[in-house]
C-alpha distance (Angstrom), angle and dihedral (degrees) to the residues before:
residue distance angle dihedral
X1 . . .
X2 3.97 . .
X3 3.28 120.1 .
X4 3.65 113.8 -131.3
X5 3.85 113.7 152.2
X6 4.38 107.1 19.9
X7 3.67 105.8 165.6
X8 4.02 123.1 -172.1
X9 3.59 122.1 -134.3
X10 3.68 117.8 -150.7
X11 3.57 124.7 -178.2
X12 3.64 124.4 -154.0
X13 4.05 146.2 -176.1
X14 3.63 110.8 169.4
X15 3.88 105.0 -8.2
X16 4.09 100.9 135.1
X17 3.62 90.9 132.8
X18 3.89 99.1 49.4
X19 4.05 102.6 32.2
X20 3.60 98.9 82.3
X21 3.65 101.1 52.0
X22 3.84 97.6 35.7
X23 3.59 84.1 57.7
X24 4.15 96.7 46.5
X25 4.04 84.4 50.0
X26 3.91 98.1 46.2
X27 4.10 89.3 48.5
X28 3.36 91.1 47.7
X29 3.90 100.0 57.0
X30 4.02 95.6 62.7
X31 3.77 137.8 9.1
X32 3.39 85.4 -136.4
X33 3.80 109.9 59.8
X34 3.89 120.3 90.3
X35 3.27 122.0 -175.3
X36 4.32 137.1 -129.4
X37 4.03 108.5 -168.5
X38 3.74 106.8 -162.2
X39 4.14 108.2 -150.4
X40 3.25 128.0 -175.0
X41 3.50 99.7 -147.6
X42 3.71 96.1 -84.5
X43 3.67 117.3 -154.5
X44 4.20 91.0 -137.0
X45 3.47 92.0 73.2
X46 4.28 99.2 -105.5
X47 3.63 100.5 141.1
X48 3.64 78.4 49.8
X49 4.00 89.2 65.6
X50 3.37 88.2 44.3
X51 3.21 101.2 68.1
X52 3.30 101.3 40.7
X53 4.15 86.1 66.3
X54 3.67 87.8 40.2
X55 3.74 95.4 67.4
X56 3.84 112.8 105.2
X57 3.65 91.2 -12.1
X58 3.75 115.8 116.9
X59 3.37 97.5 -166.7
X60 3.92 103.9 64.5
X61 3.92 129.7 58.8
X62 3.62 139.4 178.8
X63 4.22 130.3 -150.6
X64 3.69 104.9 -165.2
X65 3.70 115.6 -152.0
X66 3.88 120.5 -154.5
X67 3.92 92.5 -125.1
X68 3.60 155.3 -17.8
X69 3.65 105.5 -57.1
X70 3.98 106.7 149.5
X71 3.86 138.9 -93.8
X72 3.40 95.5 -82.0
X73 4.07 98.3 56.2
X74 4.29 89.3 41.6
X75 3.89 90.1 56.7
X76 3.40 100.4 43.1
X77 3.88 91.7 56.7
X78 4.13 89.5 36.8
X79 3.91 85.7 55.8
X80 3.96 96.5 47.6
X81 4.19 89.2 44.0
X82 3.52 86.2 46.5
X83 3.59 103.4 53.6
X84 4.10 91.5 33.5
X85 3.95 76.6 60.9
X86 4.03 88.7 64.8
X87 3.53 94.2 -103.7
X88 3.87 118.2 172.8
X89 3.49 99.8 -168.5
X90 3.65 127.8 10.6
X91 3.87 129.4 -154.8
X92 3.88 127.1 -163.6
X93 4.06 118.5 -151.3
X94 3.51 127.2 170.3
X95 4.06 113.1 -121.2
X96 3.83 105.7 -124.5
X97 4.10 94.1 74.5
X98 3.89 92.0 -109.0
X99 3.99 80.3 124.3
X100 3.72 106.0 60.5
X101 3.78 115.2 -128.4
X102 3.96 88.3 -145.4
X103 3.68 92.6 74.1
X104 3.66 91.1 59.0
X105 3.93 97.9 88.2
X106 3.48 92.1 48.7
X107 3.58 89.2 47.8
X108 4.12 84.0 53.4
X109 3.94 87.3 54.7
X110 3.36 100.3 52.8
X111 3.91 100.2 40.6
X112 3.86 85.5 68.0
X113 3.62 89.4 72.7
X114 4.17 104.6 23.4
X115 3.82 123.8 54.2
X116 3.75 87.0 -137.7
X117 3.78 137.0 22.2
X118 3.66 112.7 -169.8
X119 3.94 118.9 -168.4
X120 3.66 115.8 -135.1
X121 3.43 135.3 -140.5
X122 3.67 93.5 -178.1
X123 3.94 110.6 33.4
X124 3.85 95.6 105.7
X125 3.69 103.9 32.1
X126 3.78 125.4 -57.6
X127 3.63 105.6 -36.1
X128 3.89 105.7 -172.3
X129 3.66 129.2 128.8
X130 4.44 121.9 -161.4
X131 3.48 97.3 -0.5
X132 4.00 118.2 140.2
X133 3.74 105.8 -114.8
X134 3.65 87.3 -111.6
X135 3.30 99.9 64.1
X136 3.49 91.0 43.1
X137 3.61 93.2 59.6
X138 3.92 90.8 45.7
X139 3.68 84.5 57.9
X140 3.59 107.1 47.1
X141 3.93 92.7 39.5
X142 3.67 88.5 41.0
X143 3.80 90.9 62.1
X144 4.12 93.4 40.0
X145 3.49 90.3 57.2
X146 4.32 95.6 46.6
X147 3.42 90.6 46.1
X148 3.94 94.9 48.6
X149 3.95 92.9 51.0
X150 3.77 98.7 35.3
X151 3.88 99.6 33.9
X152 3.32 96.9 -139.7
X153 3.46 117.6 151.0
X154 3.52 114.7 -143.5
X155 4.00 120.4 110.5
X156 3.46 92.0 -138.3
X157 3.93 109.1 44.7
X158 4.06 95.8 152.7
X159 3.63 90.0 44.6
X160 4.21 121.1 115.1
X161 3.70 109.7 -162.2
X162 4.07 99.2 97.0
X163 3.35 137.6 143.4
X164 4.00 126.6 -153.9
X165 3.70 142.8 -178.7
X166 3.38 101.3 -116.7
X167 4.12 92.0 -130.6
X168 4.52 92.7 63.0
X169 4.23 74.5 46.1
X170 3.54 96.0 57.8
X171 3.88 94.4 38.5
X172 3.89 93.7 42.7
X173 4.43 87.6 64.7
X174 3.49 92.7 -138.8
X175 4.01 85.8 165.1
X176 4.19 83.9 72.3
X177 3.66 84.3 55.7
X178 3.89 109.4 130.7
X179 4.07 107.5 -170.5
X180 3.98 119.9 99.9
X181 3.65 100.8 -169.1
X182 4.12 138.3 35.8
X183 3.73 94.4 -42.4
X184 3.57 87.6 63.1
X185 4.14 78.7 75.8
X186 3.91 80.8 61.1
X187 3.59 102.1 47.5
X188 3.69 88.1 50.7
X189 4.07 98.5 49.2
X190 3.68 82.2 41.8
X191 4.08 99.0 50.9
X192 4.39 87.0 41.8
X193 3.66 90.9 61.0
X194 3.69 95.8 36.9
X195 3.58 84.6 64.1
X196 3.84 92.3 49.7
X197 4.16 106.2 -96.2
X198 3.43 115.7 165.5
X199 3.66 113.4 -134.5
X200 3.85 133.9 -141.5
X201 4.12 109.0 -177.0
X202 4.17 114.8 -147.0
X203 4.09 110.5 -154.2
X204 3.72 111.5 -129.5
X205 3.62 133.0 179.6
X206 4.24 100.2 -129.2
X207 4.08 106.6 -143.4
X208 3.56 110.9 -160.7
X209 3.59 120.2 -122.7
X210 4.07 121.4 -77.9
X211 3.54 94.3 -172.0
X212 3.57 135.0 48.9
X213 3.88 128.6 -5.3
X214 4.13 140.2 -64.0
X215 3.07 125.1 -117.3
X216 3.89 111.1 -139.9
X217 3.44 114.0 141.3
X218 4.03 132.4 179.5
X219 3.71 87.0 -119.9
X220 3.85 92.9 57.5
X221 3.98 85.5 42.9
X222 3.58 94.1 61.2
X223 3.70 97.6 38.4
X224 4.23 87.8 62.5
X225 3.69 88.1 59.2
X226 3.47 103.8 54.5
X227 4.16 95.0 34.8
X228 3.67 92.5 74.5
X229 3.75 100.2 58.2
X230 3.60 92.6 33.8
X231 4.06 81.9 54.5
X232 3.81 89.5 46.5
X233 4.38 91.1 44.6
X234 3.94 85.4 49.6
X235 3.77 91.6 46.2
X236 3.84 93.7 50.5
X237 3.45 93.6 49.7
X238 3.30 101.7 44.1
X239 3.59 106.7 -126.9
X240 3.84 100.2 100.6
């Protein structure tokens, strides 16, 4: 394919500090790419910011959501605006510029031959900068163990930087998606190569955060362990 119209959908809660630049850097990889921030009306004032950028410039949009409702909920309306927008591929980044904006043209290349092109913190080794070795750990045994129940084989299954053509999208039915939290980053590599994607994995070196706050809660902990056989139960059944 030929990628015309690729729009990036970043979700936020709370990212005042990072929103600004992370949208400079993203605009400034490809003519192309527009962007659709997703904010749940964050109390800091980023949709706010957003705005403010917005104004007479076609290239950057904003959904605002009435409240904090998790990941899972944000993406799956950023996805359907995104694609009711006409967009031909679609690529998902989180806002604090631990997903580096200089992978997005290759990204771009590669979609015009894969369905799906998946950036990967852990292809070559661990590649993870400033995170506490416990949430390291959580990380890297968090993906072992999806990938072991679900058999999907992507290094990175809890990651968020992807980029999709919109048509595997529409086929996968990530609007019947069911997770709130991380693991909806599971359900979604999960339901793309259900539906037959093929995959081409990007390294990445992950840099934590060095402003503002992450959001990893107990609740969403728990959630990612019972996704994958829940995905695997729906699967078998065949009435995912």
């Amino acid at each position: 394919m030929v990628v015309e119209q690729p729009i990036v959908v970043i979700p936020t809660y709370n990212e005042i500090d990072n929103i600004g630049l992370v949208i400079e850097k993203v605009l400034a990889q490809d003519s192309r790419l527009s962007i659709l921030v997703v904010d749940d009306n964050s109390p800091d004032g980023t949709s706010k910011v957003v705005e403010k950028l917005a104004f007479g410039n076609s290239r950057v949009g904003i959904l605002n959501r009435p409240r904090k409702e998790g990941l899972g909920k944000a993406y799956r309306e950023g996805l359907s605006k995104a694609l009711e927008l006409g967009a031909d591929v679609v690529i998902q980044m989180d806002a604090d510029l631990s997903h580096p904006p200089e992978l997005l043209p290759e990204m771009l290349r590669n979609i015009e031959t894969y369905d799906l092109v998946t950036g990967s913190r852990y292809l070559n080794g661990v590649n993870v900068v400033n995170w506490p070795i416990q949430r390291l750990l959580i990380s890297w045994f968090g993906n072992l163990y999806a990938r072991r129940i679900t058999g999907v084989p992507i290094s990175d299954l809890t990651g968020g930087f992807r980029c999709t053509q919109s048509q595997i999208l529409r086929d996968c039915g990530f609007e019947k998606s069911r997770s709130s939290g991380y693991a909806f980053q599971i359900e979604l590599n999960y339901r793309l190569m259900k539906s037959g994607a093929r995959n081409k994995e990007l390294g990445f070196v992950f840099v934590d955060r060095s402003q503002g706050d992450s959001k990893l809660s107990s609740s969403t902990v728990r959630e990612a362990i019972w996704i994958p056989w829940w995905l695997r139960l729906k699967s078998l059944f065949g009435t995912l």
